[in-house]
N, C-alpha and C positions, 0 to 999 in steps of 0.2 A: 884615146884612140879616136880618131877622125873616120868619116868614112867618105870614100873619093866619090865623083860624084857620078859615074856611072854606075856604081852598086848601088848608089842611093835613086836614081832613075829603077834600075831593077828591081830593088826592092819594091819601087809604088808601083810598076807595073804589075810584079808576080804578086802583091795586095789587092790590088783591082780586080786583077783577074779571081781570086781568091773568093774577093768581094760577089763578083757576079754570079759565081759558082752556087754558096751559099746562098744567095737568094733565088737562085733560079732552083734551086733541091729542098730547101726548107733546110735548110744546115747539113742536109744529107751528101756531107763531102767524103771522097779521101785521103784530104789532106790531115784531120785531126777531128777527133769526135770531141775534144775539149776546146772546141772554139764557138766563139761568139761575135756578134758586131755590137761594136760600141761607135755610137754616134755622139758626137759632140759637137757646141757651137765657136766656131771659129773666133778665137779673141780680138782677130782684127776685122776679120771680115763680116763675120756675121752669122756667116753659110755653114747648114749643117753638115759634115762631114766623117764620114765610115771607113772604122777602119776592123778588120779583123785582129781578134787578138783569143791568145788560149788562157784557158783561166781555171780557177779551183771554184767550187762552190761548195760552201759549208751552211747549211737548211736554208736561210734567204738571201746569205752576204756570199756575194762571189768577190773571186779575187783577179787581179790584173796584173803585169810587172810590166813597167815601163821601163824597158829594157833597152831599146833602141841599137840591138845588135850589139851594144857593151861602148855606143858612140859616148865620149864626153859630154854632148850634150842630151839632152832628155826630147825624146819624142815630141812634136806636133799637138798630137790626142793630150797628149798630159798638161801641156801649157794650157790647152786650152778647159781643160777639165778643170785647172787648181783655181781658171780664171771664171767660169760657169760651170760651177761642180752640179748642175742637174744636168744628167745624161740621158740616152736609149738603149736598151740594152736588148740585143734577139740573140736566141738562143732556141735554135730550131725555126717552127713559126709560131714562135710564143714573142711577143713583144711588150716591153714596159718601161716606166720612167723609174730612174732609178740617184740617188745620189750617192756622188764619190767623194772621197777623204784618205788622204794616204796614211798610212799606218807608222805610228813612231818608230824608232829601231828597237826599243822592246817588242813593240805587240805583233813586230814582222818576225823576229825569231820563230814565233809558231807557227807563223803557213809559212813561210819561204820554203821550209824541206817538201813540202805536199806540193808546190808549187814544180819546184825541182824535181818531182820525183813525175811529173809528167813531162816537163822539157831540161834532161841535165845540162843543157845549154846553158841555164841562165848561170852558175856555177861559173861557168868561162869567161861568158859576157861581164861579170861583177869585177873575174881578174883583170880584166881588160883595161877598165877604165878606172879613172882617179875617183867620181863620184859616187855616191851612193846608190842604187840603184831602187827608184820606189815600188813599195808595193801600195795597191789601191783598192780601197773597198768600196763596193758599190752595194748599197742598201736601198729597197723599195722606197720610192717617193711616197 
């Protein structure tokens, strides 16, 4: 699945705006009390870049799915993560450096349901598309 390119304008707009929200409340949104901002450094550019995303956390490893709406191709964040896997991670107004490593399709079978069972979305997004869809662990720097 592709996604045309005015959904993909709305999408980074309704992230943005997502984006300002959360920082402007200390994460106190009502769009989802399981989200966080993940900051990453652009592979090509350089430039740090925020994007909200919902996640699991199990005692210090939280979890991510670079899901990209169930697009063929793989999120922004993720390329640029797999390319400088030290990331930021806020979560409230708690902030830290943290690094990411996607999880094999063994060691994804155990959070992907914990994952899904806070957005059953991702479930549809997987039917969606041809590739695999990753999950990402981010562990304290």
């Amino acid at each position: 699945m592709k996604i045309d390119p005015v959904t993909r304008e709305f999408v980074r707009w309704v992230s943005w705006m997502h984006l300002g929200f959360y920082r402007m409340w200390s994460g106190a949104t009502p769009l989802n009390r399981n989200t966080l901002i993940l900051t990453t450094r652009g592979r090509k550019t350089g430039r740090e870049i925020s994007k909200p995303l919902l996640y699991y956390q199990q005692n210090e490893r939280i979890f991510v799915v670079a899901s990209y709406g169930g697009n063929d191709r793989p999120p922004a964040w993720y390329l640029n993560l797999v390319a400088n896997p030290e990331v930021t991670v806020e979560i409230g107004s708690s902030r830290g450096t943290y690094r990411a490593r996607t999880l094999t399709a063994e060691q994804k079978k155990e959070t992907w349901p914990r994952l899904v069972a806070i957005y059953p979305t991702y479930n549809d997004y997987q039917q969606k598309t041809s590739r695999d869809i990753p999950l990402v662990e981010l562990v304290p720097a």
